[in-house]
C-alpha positions as CSV (number, residue, x, y, z in Angstrom):
1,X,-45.7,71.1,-16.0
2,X,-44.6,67.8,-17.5
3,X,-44.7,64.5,-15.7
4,X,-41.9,62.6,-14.5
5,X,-41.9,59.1,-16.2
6,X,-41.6,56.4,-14.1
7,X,-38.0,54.4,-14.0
8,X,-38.0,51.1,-16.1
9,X,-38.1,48.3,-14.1
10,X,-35.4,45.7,-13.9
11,X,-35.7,42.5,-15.0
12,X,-36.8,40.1,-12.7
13,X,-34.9,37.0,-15.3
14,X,-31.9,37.6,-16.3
15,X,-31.8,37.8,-20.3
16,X,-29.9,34.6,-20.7
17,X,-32.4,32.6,-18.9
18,X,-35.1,33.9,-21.1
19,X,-33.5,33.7,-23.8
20,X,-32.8,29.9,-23.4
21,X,-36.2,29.4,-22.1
22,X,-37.5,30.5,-25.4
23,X,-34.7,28.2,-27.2
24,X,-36.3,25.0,-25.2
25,X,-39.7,26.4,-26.2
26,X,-39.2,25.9,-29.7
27,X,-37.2,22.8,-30.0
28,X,-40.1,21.2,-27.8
29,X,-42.4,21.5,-30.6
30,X,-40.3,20.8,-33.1
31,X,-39.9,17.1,-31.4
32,X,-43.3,16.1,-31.8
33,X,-42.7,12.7,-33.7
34,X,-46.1,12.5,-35.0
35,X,-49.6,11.3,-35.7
36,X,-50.9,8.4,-33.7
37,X,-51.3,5.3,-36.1
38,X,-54.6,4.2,-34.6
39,X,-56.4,7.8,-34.8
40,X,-54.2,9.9,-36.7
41,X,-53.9,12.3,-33.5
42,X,-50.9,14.0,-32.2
43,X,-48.1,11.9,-30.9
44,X,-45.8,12.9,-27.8
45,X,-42.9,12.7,-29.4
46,X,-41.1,9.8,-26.9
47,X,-39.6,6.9,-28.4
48,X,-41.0,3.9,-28.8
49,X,-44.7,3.1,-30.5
50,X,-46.5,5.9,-32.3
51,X,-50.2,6.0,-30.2
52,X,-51.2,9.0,-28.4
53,X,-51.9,9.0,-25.1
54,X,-55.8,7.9,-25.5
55,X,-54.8,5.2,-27.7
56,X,-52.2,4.2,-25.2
57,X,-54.3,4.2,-22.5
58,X,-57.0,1.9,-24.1
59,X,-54.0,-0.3,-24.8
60,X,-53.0,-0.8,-21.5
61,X,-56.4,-1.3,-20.1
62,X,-56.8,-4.2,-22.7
63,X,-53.9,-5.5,-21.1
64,X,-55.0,-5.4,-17.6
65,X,-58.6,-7.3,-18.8
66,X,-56.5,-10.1,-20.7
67,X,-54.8,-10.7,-17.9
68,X,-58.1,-11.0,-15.3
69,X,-59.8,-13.5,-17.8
70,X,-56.3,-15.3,-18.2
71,X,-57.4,-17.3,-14.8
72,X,-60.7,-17.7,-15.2
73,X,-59.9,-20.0,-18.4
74,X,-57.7,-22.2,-16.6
């Protein structure tokens, strides 16, 4: 006796969608901008300075303590 093979499934996404979805994929890493230029790490790609996000984030907390001394001098 042979054994009946089961029915292929249908696809849950249509092909078009995948297929796009695999487009945006690939265009999303070819839109990384760069390396940071404080520690040479990956950049996110978004316009503006080239930092990554750690170097960013240190940035920005340097900020915010500049401007809680800023008072205290006056």
């Amino acid at each position: 006796m042979k054994r009946k093979l089961p029915p292929k499934p249908e696809p849950v996404i249509a092909p078009e969608i995948l297929e796009q979805a695999k487009l945006s994929m690939v265009t999303d890493k070819l839109r990384k901008a760069g390396k940071c230029s404080v520690c040479g790490a990956e950049t996110s790609g978004g316009p503006g300075e080239p930092l990554c996000w750690v170097c960013r984030r240190l940035k920005i907390s340097a900020w915010r303590d500049i401007e809680q001394q800023m008072p205290a001098q006056e």
